[in-house]
KEVEX-539479 format. One line per 8 residues: their letters; for each residue z, x, y of C-alpha. Coordinates in pm, 1 decimal. Example, Ala and Ser with C-alpha at 12.3 -4.5 7.8 and 13.67 -1.06 7.14 Angstrom:
residues 2
AS> 780.0 1230.0 -450.0 | 714.0 1367.0 -106.0
end
This chain:
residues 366
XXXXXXXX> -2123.0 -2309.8 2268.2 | -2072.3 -2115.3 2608.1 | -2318.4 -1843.9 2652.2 | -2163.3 -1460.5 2682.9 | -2133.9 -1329.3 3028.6 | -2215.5 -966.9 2888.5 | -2456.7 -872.6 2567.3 | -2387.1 -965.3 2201.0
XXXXXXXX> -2238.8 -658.3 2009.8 | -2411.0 -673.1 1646.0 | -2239.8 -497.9 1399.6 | -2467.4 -296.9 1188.8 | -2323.5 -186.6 856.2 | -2509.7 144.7 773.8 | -2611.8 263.2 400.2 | -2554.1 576.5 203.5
XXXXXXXX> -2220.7 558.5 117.4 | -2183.5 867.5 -114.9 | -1906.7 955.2 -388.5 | -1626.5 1123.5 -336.0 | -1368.3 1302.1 -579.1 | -1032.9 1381.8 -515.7 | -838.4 1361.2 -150.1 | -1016.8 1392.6 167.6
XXXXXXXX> -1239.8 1744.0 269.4 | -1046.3 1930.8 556.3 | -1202.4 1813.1 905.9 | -1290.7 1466.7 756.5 | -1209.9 1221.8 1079.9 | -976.0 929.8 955.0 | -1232.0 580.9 972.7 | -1160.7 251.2 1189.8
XXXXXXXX> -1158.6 17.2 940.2 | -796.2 -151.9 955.6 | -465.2 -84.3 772.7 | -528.2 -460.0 629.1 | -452.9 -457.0 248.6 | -756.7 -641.0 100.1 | -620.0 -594.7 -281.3 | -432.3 -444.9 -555.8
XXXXXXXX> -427.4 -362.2 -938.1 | -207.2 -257.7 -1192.2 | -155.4 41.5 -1412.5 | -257.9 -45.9 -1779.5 | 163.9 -6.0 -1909.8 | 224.1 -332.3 -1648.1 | 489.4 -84.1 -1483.0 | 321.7 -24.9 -1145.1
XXXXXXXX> 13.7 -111.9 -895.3 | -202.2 6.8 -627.3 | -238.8 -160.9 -307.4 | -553.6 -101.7 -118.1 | -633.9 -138.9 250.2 | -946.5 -183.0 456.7 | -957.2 186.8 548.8 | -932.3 324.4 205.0
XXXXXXXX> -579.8 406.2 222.2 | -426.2 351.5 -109.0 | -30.7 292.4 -178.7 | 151.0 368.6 -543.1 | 422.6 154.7 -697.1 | 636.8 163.5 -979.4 | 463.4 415.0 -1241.1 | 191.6 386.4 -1068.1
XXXXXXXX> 102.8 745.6 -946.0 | -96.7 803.9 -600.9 | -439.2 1063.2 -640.9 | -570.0 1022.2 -322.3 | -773.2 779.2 -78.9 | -1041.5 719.7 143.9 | -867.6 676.3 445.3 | -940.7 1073.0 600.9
XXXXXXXX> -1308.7 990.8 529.2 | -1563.6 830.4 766.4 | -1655.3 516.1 551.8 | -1980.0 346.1 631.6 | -1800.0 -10.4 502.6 | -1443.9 -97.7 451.7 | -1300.3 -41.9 92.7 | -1271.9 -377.0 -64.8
XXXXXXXX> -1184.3 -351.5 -420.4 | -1097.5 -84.6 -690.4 | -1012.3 13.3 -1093.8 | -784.0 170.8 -1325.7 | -908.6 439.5 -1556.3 | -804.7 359.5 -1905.3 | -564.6 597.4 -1921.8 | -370.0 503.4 -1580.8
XXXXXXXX> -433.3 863.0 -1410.4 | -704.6 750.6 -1179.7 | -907.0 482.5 -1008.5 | -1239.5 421.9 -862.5 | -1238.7 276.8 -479.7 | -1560.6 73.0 -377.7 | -1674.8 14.5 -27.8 | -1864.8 -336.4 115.1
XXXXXXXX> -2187.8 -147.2 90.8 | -2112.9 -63.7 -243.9 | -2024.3 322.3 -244.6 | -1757.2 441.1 -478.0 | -1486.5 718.2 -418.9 | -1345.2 851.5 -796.7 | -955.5 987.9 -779.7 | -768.7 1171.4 -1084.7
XXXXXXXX> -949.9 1132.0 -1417.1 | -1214.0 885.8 -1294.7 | -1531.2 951.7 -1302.8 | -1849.2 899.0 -1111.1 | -2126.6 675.7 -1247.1 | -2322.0 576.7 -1015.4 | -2306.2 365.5 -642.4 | -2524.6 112.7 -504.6
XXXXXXXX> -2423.1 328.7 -145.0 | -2771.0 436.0 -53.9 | -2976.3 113.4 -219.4 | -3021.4 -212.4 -44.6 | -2790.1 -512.0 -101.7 | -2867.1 -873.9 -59.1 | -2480.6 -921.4 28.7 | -2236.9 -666.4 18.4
XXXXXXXX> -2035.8 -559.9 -236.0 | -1691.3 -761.6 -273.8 | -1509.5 -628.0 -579.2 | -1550.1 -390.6 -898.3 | -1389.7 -429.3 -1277.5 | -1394.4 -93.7 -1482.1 | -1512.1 -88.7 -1907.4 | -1285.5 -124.7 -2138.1
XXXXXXXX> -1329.1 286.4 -2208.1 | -1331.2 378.1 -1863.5 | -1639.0 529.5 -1901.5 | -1829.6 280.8 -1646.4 | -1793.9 -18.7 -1420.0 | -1935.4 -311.4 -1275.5 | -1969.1 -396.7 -913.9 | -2026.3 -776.9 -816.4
XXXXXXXX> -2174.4 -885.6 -451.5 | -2086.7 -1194.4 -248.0 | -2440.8 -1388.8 -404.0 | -2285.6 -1282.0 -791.5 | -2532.2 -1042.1 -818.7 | -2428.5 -770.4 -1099.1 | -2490.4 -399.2 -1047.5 | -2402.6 -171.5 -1366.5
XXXXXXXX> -2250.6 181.5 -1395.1 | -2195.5 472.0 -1721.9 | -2142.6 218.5 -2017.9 | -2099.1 -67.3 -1891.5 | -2387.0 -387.6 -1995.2 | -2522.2 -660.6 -1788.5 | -2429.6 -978.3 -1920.0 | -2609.9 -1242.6 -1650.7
XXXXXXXX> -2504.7 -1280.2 -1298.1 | -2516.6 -1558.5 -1033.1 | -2765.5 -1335.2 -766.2 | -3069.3 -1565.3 -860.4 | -2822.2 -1888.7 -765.2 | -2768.3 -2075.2 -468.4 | -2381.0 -2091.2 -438.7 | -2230.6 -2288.5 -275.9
XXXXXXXX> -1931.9 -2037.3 -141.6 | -1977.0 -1663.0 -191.3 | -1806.0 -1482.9 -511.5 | -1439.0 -1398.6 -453.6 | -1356.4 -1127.5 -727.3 | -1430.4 -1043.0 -1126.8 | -1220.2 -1023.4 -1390.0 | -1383.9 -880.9 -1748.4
XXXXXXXX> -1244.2 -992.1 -2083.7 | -1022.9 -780.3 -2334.2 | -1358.6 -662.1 -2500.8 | -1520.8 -576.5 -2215.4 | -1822.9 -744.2 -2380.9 | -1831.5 -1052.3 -2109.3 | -1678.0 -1138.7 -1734.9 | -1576.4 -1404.1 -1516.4
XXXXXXXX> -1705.4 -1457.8 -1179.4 | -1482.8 -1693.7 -911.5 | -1624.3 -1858.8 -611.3 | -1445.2 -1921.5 -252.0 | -1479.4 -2260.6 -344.5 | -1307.2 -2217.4 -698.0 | -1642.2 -2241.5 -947.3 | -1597.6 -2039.6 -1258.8
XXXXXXXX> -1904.0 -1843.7 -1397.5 | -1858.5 -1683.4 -1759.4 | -2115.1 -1453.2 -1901.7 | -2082.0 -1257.4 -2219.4 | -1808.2 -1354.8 -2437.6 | -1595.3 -1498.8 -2176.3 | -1479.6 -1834.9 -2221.2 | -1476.1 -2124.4 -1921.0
XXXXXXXX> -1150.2 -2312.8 -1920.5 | -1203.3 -2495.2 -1573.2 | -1249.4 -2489.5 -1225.3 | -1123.4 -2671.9 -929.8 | -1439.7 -2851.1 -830.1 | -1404.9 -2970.5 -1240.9 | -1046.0 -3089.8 -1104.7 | -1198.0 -3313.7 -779.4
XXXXXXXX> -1036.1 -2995.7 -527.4 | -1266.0 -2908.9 -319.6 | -1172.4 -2555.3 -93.6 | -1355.4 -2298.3 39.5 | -1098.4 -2056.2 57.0 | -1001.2 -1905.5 -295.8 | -833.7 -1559.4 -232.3 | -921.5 -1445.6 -612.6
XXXXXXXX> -907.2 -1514.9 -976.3 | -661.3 -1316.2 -1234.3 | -705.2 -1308.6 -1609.8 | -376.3 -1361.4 -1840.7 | -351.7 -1089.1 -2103.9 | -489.1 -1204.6 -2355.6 | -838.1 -1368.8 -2140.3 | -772.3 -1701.0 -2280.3
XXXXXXXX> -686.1 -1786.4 -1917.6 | -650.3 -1753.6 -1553.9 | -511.9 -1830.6 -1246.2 | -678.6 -1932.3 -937.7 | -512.3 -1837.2 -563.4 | -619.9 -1944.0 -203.3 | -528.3 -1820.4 92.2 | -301.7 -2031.1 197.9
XXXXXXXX> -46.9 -1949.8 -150.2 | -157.2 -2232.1 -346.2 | -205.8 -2124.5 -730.3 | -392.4 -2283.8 -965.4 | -373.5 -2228.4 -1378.0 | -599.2 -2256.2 -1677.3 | -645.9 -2211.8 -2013.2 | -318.9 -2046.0 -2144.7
XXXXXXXX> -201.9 -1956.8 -1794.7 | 148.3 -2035.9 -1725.4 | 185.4 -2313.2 -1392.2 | 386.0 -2163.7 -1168.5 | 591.5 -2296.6 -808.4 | 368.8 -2134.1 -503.2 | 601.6 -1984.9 -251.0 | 576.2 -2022.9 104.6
XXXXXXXX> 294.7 -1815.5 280.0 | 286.2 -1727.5 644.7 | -17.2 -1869.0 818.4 | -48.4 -1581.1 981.7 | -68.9 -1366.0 693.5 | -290.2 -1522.0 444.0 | -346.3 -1411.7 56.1 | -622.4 -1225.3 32.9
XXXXXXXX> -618.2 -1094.5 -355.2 | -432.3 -1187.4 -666.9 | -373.3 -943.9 -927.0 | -164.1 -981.7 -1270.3 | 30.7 -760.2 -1520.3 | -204.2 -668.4 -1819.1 | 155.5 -687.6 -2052.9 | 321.4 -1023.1 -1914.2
XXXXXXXX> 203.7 -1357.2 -1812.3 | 265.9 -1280.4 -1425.6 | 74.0 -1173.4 -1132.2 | 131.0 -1053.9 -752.3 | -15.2 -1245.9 -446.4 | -144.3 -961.1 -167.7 | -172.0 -1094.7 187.9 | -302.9 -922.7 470.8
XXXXXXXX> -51.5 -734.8 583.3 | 14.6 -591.0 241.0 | 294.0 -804.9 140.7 | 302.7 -861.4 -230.0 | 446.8 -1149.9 -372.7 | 572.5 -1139.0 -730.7 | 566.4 -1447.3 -989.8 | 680.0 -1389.1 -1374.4
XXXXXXXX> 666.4 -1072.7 -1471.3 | 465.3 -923.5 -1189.2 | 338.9 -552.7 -1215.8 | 579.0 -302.5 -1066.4 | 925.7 -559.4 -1093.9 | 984.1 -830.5 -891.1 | 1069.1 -734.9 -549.2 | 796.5 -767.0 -307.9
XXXXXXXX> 674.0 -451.9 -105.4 | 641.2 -564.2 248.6 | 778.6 -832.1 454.6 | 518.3 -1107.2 594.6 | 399.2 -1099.7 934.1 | 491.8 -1444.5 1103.1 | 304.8 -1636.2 1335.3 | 449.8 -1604.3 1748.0
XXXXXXXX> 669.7 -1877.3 1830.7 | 433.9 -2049.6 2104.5 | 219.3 -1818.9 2267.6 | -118.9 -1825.7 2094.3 | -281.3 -1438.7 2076.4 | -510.8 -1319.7 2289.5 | -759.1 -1024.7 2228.5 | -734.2 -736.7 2438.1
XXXXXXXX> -1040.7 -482.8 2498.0 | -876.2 -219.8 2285.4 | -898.9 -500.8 2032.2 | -1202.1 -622.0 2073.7 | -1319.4 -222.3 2031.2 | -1146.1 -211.2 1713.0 | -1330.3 -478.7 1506.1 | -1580.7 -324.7 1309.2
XXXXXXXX> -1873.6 -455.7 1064.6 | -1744.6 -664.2 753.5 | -1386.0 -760.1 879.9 | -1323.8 -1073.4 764.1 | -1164.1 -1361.0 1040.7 | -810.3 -1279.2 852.7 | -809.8 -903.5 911.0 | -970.6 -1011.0 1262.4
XXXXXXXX> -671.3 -1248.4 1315.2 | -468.2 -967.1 1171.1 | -570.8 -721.1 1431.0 | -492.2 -963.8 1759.8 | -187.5 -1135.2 1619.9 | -304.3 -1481.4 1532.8 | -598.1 -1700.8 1394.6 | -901.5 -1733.6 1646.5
XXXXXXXX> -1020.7 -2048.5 1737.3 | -1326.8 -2221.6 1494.1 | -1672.9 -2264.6 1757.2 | -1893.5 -2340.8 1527.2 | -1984.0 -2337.4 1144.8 | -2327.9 -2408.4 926.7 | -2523.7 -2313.8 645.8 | -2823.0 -2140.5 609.6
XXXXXXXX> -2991.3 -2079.4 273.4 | -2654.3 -2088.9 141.9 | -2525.6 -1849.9 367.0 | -2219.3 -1938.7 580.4 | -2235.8 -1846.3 970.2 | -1908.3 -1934.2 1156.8 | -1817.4 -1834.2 1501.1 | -1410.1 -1767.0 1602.7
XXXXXXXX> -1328.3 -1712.7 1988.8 | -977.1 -1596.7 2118.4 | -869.1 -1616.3 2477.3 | -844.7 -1272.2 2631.1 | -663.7 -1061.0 2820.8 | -827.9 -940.0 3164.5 | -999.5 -1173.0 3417.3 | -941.3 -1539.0 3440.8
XXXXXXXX> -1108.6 -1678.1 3157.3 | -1143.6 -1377.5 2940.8 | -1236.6 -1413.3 2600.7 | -1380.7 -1280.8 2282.0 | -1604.0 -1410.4 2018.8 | -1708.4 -1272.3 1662.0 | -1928.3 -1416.2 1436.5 | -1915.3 -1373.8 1070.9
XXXXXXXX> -2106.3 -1402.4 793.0 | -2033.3 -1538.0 438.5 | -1683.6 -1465.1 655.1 | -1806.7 -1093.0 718.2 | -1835.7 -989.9 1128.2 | -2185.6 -894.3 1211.6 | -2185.4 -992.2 1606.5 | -1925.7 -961.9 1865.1
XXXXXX> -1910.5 -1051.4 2223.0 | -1686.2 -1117.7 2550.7 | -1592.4 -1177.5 2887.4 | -1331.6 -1023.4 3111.0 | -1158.6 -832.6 2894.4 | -974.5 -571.0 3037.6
end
């Protein structure tokens, strides 16, 4: 690996993210955390969904009514997951370092904002009353809110990928857990019906994991638009997926046996009967012709703690180029480089973990 001709950049993520009610306070300076849409969920009548981006900004659909965002507020983490009240007329927004921001008739139960994490916070499922949640980090590790109950988590484990998302079952009396690498853990009263390791496919890049209505199923998504099913989950014919604008969440109808595919650019891909209808919201972004990106300063300036190499890739217009990867104690380290724009030679590196930037550095850029 070439050495940096100037000093490693790490990205610190800092603590005490605090709750937040309603739309932004007046003077509250918008964050730099991305416009990249990192996930979605639907309203509990199947009619409508929420799209969420990196910088908190949330965008209705269908019935699905809009009560505010995060995206006027200095964030301390990028949003990366939300809820649905039970009654559809608000939603809880968590952040990486697990702080949560309550719009409409949610209501605030707690954070894990100003408490030490092992690994941040990557997703949140709400109680079947609405009256609590549960946030889940990338080790599986279980944090509990209002009423809802631990059940087990994976946080004493050595995984193999990091957890991808949760999904809770009708009773709310058990959830599901899904690994980058496809493992299924069940705790509660949620049943197993398979994995992709269980199936001889071995990946290490599932987007996400969505529940059919009834629980007695789910499908599996990676980033590249392949879909997996199980249990009582219908198979259906992936669609074609830019490489340049990978899935990055999968989200289905609570009514119908469909689901929508979210990539980074906020597209949202319909199959069955998808919340919202059946047209998709955005177009994708395609990859350049020939020309391979190439990370400007401005750029490089603009990639902040926790982006993940697709909201990186996002951000400069095209996937970087792989370095280096290991393991450590189970925790993935990979480094990406893109040629940059400046001197002769100019380029940019960030290094992620468990595919989360913590270090940045370059050469020439200009």
């Amino acid at each position: 690996m070439r050495r940096f001709a100037v000093l490693l950049t790490v990205l610190l993520a800092c603590a005490g993210m605090s709750a937040v009610t309603g739309v932004a306070p007046a003077g509250a300076a918008a964050n730099s955390w991305g416009y990249g849409a990192v996930n979605g969920f639907s309203t509990p009548s199947g009619g409508g969904f929420w799209l969420l981006r990196a910088n908190g900004t949330v965008n209705a659909y269908g019935n699905a009514h809009w009560y505010g965002d995060a995206s006027g507020l200095h964030l301390n983490g990028p949003i990366v997951g939300g809820a649905v009240t039970a009654t559809g007329k608000g939603y809880w927004l968590v952040a990486q370092d697990g702080g949560i921001f309550s719009y409409g008739d949610a209501k605030f139960y707690g954070s894990m904002g100003d408490k030490h994490l092992n690994q941040p916070v990557f997703s949140m499922a709400a109680t079947k009353s609405g009256r609590g949640y549960w946030l889940v980090a990338r080790d599986g590790g279980i944090f509990t809110f209002g009423d809802a109950k631990f059940h087990g988590s994976t946080g004493s484990l050595s995984l193999a990928q990091p957890i991808t998302g949760i999904t809770t079952t009708p009773t709310g009396k058990g959830y599901r857990l899904a690994a980058r690498d496809g493992g299924i853990f069940t705790f509660g009263d949620a049943k197993f019906y398979g994995s992709l390791p269980g199936r001889g496919v071995y990946v290490s890049d599932v987007a996400g994991m969505a529940p059919t209505p009834s629980s007695a199923g789910y499908w599996m998504a990676r980033s590249g638009g392949a879909i997996y099913s199980f249990g009582n989950a219908y198979q259906y014919v992936p669609r074609p997926i830019s490489a340049c604008d990978p899935v990055v969440a999968i989200f289905s109808n609570p009514k119908t046996q469909g689901f929508r595919l979210v990539t980074s650019s906020g597209a949202t891909i319909p199959f069955g009967g998808a919340p919202g209808g059946t047209a998709a919201t955005g177009q994708q972004v395609q990859c350049p012709p020939s020309n391979p990106p190439t990370m400007s300063l401005a750029e490089f300036q603009s990639i902040q703690a926790g982006m993940t190499h697709d909201q990186v890739a996002t951000l400069v217009g095209g996937p970087g180029t792989l370095l280096s990867a290991y393991s450590v104690l189970g925790v993935d380290y990979t480094v990406y480089e893109w040629a940059g724009e400046g001197l002769p030679g100019a380029y940019g590196q960030v290094y992620f973990r468990d595919d989360g930037a913590y270090a940045k550095g370059q050469y020439g850029l200009g």
